[in-house]
N, C-alpha and C positions, 0 to 999 in steps of 0.2 A: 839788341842785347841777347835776346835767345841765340839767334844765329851765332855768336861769340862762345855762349857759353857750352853750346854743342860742339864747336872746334874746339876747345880747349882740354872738353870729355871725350873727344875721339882723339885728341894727340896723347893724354893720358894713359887710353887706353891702347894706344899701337904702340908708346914707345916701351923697350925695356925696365923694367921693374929693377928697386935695388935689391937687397936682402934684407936691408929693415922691412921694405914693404909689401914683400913673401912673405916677411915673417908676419907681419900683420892682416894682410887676406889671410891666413893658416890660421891665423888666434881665431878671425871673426869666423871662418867658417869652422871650426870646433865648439864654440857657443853658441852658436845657431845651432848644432847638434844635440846639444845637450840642454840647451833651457826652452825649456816648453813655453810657444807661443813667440819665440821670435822668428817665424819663416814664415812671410805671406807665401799663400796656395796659388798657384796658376791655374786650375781646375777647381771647380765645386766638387763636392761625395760625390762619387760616380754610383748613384741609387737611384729608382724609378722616384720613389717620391720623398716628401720630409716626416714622412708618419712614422713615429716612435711606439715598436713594439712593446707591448707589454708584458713584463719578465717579473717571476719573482724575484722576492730578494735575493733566492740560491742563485737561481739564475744570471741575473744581474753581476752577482760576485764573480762569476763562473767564466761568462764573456769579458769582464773586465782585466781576468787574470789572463785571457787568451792576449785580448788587444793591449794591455800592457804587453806580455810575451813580442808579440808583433811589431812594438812601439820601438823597443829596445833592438830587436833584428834591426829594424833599418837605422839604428842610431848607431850597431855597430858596421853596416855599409858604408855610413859616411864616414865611419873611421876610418874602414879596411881601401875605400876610395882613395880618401885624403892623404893615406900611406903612403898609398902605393904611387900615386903622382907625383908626390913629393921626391920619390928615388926612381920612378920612372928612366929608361936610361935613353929616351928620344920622345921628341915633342908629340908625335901622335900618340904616341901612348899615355901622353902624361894628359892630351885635351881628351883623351876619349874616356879615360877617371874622372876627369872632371866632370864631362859633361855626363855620366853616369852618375854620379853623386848630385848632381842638380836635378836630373829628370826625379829619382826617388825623392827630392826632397816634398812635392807631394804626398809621399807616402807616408811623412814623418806628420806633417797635419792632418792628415784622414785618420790617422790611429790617435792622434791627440782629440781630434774631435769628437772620435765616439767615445774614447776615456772621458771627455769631459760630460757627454751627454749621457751617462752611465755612473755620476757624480764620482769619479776615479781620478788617479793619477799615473806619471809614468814611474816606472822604477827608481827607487833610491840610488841604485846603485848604476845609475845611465854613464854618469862622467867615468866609470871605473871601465866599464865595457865598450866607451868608447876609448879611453887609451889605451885597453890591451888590442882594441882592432886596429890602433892606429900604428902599434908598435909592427903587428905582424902584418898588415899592407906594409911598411915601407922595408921590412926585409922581407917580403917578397917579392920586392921591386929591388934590390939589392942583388936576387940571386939572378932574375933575367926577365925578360920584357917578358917570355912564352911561359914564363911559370906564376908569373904574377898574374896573365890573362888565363892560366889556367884555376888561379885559385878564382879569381873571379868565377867561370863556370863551374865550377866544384862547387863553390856556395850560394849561385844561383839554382843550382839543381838543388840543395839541400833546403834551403827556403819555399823553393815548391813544395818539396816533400810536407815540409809540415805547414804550411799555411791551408795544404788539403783537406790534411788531418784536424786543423783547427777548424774549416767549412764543415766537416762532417762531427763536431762533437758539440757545433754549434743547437740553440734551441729550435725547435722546428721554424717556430712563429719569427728568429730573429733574422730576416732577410736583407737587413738594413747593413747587418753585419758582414752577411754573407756576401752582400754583390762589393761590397768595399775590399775584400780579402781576396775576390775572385779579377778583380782587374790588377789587381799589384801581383797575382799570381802571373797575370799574361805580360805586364811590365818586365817582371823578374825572370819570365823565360824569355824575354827578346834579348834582355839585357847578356843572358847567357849563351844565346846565340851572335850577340854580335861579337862575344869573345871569344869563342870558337872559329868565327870565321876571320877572326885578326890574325889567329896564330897558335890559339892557347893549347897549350900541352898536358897530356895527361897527366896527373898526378901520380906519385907509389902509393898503395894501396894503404900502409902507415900513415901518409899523408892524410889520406881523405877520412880515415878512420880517427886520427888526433883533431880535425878540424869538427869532426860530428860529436866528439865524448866533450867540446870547448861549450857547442851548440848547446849540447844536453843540460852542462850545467847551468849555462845562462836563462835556458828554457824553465827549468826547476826553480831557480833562484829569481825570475823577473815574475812567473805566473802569482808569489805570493807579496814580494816587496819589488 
């Protein structure tokens, strides 16, 4: 009976899909985006140990408004992923979205996890910021494969930027925080490198500039709700 029912999930899964059932993988992985606690972790916290620092209350607030910020970055990844595969204009570029958008999907439970052991949440306004990223991956994948691999690295870089800034404004004592922000730092540059070496193209300088003042406000608006 097992042996059957593994043939039947691998014919499943080799033959073509229709577009009802595009459409419905794209529904389920947009609520797996956005509602906190539906993505099993394929990794534990990448932290030395399970010792919960101790913060004040300022503090506490302080990191929660960070890793919320954090939580929300990668919820709009799997928008700007999910976009941009979607209009992809050749199948390796559309598996290499994907399978970018699955490797971060850890990173969407390590900022869930310490929100929740910081008695926090993620942002109100998660489902919003993930359809304006979903809107702009899939016309970025509209204008061409090189420019949609280049916003990829344009926004890999700009998430390093600030996930640095967020290790260094962290509390001294909170190290739990720090080594979790610091692997998804090294994730998010390989992720940037492997779009670079696909193809990605530079971006106009307007470009990289509207996609940091997009960041800023999300950054503003996720650190408090």
């Amino acid at each position: 009976m097992a042996t059957q029912s593994n043939s039947v999930t691998a014919w499943a899964q080799d033959r073509p899909q229709s577009r009802l059932e595009r459409g419905i993988v794209s529904f389920d992985r947009a609520l797996r985006a956005i509602v906190p606690n539906s993505n099993p972790s394929t990794r534990p916290l990448p932290v030395q140990n399970n010792h919960l620092p101790k913060l004040s209350v300022q503090e506490a607030r302080h990191v929660a408004g960070l890793m919320r910020v954090n939580h929300t970055g990668e919820v709009c990844a799997q928008g700007l992923y999910h976009g941009q595969a979607l209009t992809a204009k050749n199948d390796a570029v559309k598996q290499a979205m994907q399978q970018s958008a699955q490797e971060e999907v850890d990173h969407l439970v390590w900022c869930e996890t310490r929100l929740q052991e910081l008695g926090s949440h993620p942002s109100v306004f998660t489902p919003v910021w993930y359809g304006l990223s979903f809107g702009i991956g899939a016309l970025a994948g509209v204008i061409s494969n090189e420019f949609s691999l280049g916003f990829v690295a344009e926004t890999e870089t700009q998430v390093s930027e600030h996930l640095n800034e967020h290790i260094g404004s962290l509390p001294p004592q909170d190290d739990r925080s720090a080594q979790i922000l610091a692997q998804m730092d090294v994730e998010e540059l390989h992720h940037r490198d492997k779009a670079v070496a696909a193809g990605a193209s530079n971006l106009a300088p307007p470009v990289r500039a509207g996609m940091r003042f997009l960041a800023n406000c999300m950054k503003k608006t996720a650190y408090y709700v």
